[in-house]
N, C-alpha and C positions, 0 to 999 in steps of 0.2 A: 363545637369543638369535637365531637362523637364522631360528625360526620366525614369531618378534615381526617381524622384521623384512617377510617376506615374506608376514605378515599387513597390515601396514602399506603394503609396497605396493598389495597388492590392492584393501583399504580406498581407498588412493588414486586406483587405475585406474579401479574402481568408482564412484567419486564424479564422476571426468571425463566419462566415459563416460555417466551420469547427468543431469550436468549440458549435455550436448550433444544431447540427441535432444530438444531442447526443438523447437514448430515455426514457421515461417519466411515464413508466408502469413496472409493473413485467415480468419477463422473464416467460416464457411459455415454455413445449417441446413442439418439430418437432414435425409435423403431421406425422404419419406412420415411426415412430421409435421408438426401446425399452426404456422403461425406465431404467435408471442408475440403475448398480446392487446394490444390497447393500453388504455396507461391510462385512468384516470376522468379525464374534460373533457379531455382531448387530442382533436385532429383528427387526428392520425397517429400510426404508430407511430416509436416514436424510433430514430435510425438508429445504426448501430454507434459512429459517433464518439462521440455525444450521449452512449452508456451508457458507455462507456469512460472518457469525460476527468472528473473530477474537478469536482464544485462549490466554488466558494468556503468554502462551510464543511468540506469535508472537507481540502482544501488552503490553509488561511487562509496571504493574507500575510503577509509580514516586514514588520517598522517598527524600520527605522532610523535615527529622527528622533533628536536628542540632544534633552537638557534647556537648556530654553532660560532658564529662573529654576531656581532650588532652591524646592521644595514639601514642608511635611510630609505627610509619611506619617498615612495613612487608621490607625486602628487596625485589625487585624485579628485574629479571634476563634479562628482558626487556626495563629496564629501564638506556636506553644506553645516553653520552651527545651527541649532533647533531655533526656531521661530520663535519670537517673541522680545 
């Protein structure tokens, strides 16, 4: 029981500890290495923000609109009842 326990700590401290030497500054390139090409039909290369943030399709809005009439329902071909 001793052991479990103070396995369980350690698991724990480890995991902190882990979770804390993440780092706290902008990324920089490597010293003596090319810079990223840039892409096809761009004029420049894209700057750290640009690759960082998120497009609209990888981050699609929310829609919060309500129903404004009641509409039927599309059938849908996937729309199978559960097994069994």
């Amino acid at each position: 029981m001793a052991t479990r326990r103070i396995l369980i700590v350690t698991i724990g401290a480890a995991a902190a500890l882990l979770g804390a030497c993440g780092a706290k500054e902008d990324l920089k390139p490597a010293a003596n290495q090319p810079a990223p090409t840039i892409p096809v039909g761009a004029t420049r290369a894209p700057t750290t923000q640009e690759l960082t943030t998120p497009d609209a399709q990888a981050k699609p809005a929310r829609s919060d609109e309500l129903l404004k009439r009641s509409e039927k329902r599309e059938p849908d071909d996937f729309d199978l009842p559960p097994p069994g």
